[in-house]
C-alpha positions in Angstrom: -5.2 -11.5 -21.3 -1.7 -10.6 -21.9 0.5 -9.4 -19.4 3.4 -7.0 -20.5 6.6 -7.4 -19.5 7.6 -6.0 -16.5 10.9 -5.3 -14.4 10.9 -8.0 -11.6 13.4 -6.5 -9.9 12.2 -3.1 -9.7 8.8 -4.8 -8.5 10.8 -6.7 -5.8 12.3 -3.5 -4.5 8.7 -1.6 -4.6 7.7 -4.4 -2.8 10.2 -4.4 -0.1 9.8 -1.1 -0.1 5.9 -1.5 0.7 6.6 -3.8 3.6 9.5 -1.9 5.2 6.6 1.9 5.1 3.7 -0.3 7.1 5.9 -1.3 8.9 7.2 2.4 9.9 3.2 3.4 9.4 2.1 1.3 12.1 4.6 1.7 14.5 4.4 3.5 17.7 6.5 6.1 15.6 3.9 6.8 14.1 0.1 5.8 14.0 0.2 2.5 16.2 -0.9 4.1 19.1 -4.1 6.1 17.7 -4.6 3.2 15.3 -5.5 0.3 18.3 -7.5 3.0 19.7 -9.7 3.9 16.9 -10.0 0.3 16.4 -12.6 0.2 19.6 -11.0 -2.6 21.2 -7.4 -3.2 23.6 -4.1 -4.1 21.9 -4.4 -7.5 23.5 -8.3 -7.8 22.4 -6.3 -7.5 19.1 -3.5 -9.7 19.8 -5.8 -12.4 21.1 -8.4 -12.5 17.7 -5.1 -11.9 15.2 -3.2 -14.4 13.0 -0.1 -15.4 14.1 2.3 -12.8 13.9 4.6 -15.0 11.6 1.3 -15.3 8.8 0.5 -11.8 8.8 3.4 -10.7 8.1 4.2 -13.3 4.8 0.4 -12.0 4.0 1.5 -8.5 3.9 4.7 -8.7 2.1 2.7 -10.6 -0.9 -0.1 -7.9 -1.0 2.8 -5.4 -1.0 4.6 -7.9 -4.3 1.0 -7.7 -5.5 0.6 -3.8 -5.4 4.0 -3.3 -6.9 3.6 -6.2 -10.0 0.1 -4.5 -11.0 1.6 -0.9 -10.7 4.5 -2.1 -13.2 1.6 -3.8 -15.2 -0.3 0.0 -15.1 2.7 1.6 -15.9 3.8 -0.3 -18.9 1.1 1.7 -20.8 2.7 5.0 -19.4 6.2 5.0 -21.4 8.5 6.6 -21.4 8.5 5.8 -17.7 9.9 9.0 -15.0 10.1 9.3 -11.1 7.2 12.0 -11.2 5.1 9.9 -13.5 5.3 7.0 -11.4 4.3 9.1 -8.6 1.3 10.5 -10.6 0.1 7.3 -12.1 0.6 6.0 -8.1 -1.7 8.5 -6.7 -3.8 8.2 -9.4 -4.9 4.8 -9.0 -5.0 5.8 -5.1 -7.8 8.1 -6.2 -9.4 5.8 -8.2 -9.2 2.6 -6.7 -8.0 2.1 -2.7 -8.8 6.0 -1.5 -12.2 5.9 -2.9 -13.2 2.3 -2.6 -12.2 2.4 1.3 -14.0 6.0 1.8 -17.2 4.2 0.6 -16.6 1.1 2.8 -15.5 3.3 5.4 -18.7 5.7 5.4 -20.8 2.7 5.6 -19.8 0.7 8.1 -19.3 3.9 10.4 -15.4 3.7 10.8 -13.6 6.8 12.1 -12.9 9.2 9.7 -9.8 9.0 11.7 -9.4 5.7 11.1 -9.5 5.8 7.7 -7.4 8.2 7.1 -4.6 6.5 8.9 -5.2 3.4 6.4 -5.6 5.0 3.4 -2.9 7.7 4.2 -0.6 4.5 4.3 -2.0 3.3 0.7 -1.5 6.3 -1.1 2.0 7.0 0.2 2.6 2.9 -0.4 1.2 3.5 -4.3 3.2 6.7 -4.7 6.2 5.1 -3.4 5.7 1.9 -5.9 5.1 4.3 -8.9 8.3 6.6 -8.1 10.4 3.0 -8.0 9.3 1.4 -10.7 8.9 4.5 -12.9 12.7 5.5 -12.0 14.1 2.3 -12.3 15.9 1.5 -15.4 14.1 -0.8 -17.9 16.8 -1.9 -20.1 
């Protein structure tokens, strides 16, 4: 298979980007509180089964390089790239691939809608947010 050429440093920044919104997401800004709860179990039920702290958090930043080097592959074939066609392309592989995907997963194994919604709210902002970076950034 071959990869195109893509912008590394745009996909660094979508990346960083990525990490820095779950972050904010799952803060007790935001959905933290609501999340634990909809999870079924204590925030030190989930402290006490989780990773280190230290792992999950290397583990997130490369799913979030991850995200961001595939949506620069996915937009390579969307040139001339723009903000608002990063954005569209972003929330169109939402769609297609995390929001649907997680609703089915979701739906069977009897997760809150709630729940869910959180998560996948986070995705499609996350994918939107990659697209609009790495659409807008220059490619020179």
């Amino acid at each position: 298979m071959h990869v195109p050429v893509v912008n590394y440093v745009a996909v660094l920044v979508s990346g960083i980007a990525l990490f820095l919104l779950g972050g904010v997401w799952y803060s007790r800004a935001l959905f933290a509180t609501r999340w634990i709860a909809l999870q079924g179990r204590s925030e030190e039920e989930m402290k006490a089964n989780a990773a280190p702290m230290g792992l999950l958090l290397v583990g997130a930043f490369v799913c979030a390089l991850l995200t961001s080097w595939v949506m620069a592959v996915i937009l390579n074939h969307f040139r001339p790239l723009t903000l608002m066609k990063g954005i569209e392309v972003g929330i169109a592989c939402w769609l297609g691939f995390a929001g649907a995907t997680s609703f089915s997963t979701a739906s069977f194994s009897c997760k809150p809608k709630l729940l869910w919604a959180i998560d996948t709210g986070y995705n499609l902002v996350g994918f939107a947010i990659a697209g609009a970076i790495i659409g807008w950034w220059p490619w020179a």
